[in-house]
C-alpha positions as CSV (number, residue, x, y, z in Angstrom):
1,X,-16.0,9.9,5.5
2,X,-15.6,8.9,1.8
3,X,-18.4,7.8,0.0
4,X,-16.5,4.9,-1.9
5,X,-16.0,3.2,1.2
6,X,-18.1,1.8,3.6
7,X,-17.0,1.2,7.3
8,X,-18.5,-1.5,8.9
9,X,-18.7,-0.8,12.9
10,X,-19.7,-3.2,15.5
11,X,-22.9,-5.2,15.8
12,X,-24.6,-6.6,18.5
13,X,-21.9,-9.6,18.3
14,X,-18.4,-7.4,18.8
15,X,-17.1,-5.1,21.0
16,X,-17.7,-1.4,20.2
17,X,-15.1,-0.4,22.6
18,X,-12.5,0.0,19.8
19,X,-11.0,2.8,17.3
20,X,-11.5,1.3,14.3
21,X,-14.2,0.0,12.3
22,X,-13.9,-4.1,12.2
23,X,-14.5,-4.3,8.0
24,X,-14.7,-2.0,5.1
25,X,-16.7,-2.9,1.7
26,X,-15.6,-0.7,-1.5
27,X,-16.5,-1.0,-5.4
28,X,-13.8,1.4,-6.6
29,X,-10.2,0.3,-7.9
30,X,-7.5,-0.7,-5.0
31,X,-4.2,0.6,-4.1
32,X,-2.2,-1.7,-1.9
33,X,1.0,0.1,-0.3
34,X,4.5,-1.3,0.2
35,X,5.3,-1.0,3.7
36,X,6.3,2.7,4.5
37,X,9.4,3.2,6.4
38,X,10.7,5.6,8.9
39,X,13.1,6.8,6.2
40,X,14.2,10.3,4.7
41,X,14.7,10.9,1.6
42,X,18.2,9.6,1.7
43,X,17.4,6.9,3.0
44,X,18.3,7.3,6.2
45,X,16.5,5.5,9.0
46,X,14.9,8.5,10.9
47,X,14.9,8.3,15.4
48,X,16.6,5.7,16.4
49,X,14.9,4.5,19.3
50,X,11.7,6.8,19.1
51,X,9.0,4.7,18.5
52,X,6.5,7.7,18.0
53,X,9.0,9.8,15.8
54,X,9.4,7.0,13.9
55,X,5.0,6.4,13.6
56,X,5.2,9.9,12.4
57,X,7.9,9.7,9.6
58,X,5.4,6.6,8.2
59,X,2.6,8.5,8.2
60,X,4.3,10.9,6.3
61,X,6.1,8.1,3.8
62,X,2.9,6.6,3.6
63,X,1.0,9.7,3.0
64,X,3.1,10.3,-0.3
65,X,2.8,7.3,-1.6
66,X,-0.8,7.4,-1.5
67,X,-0.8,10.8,-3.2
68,X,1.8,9.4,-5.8
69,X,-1.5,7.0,-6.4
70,X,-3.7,9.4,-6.5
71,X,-5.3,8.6,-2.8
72,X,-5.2,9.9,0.7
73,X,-5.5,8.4,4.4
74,X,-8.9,8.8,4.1
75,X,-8.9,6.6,1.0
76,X,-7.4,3.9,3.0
77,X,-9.7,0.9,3.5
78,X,-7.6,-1.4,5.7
79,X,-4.0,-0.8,7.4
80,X,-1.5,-2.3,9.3
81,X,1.4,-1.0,11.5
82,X,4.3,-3.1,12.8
83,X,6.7,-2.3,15.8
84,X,9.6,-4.2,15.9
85,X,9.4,-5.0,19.7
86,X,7.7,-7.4,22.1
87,X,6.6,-5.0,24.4
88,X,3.1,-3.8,24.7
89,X,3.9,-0.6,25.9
90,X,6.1,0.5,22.5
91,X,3.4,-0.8,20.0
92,X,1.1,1.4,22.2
93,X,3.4,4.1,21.4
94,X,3.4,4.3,18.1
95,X,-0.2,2.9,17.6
96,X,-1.4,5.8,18.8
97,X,0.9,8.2,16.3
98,X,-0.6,5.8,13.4
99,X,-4.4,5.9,14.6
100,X,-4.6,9.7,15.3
101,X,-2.8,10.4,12.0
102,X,-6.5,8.7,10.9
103,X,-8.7,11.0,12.5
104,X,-12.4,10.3,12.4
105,X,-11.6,7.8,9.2
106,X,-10.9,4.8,11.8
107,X,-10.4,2.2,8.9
108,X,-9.8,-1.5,10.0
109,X,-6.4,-1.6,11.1
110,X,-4.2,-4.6,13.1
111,X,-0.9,-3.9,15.3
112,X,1.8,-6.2,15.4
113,X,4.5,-7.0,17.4
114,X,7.9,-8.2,15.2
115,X,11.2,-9.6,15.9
116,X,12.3,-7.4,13.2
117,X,12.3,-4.9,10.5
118,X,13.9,-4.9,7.1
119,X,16.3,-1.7,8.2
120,X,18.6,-0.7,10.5
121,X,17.2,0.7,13.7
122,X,14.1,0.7,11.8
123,X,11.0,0.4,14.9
124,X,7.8,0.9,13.2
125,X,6.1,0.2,9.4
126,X,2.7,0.6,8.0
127,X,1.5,-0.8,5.1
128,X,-2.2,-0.1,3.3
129,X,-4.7,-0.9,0.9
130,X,-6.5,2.1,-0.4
131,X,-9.4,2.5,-2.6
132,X,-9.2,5.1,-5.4
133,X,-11.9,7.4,-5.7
């Protein structure tokens, strides 16, 4: 757990049957991510039609980028992935790629369904906000 960061869990009015805290409250200076792609460094779209592979290869984009700004996923204070389908099952898919990429930092996070994403057979996005330590 970071100690510039504090996760705020469930009360007595929420649910706790969830993985992720429902708020986060830092003081530090914030880092707010572009969305990371399933890209390589060419810029290739990476798996077409693997919605998991895909999760992964964002973790990893999204990984670097917060290390380019000096922060990690544990840094992150909120994120959100996106899965450019409609069906529950695929945002399941690669939710669970995202979220156990997390660990025990289980940050306030939202999972959307989309029509679609910016790049071809691109399936899955995350974008963060980070605080820096």
């Amino acid at each position: 757990m970071s100690e510039h960061i504090e996760l705020i869990r469930s009360s007595d009015r929420l649910t706790d049957d969830i993985d992720y805290a429902y708020a986060a409250v830092t003081t530090a200076r914030t880092v707010y991510t572009a969305g990371a792609c399933p890209l390589d460094v060419d810029g290739s779209t990476v798996a077409p039609g693997d919605f998991q592979a895909q999760a992964r290869r964002c973790v990893i984009n999204l990984e670097a980028a917060l290390d380019e700004a000096g922060a990690a996923l544990t840094d992150v204070v909120k994120y959100t992935v996106y899965v450019a389908s409609s069906r529950q099952e695929d945002l399941v898919e690669a939710w669970d790629v995202v979220r156990a990429s997390f660990g025990g930092h289980d940050a306030p996070a939202t999972l959307l369904g989309v029509a679609a994403l910016g790049y071809d057979d691109q399936l899955v996005e995350v974008e963060a906000v980070a605080a820096l330590r």
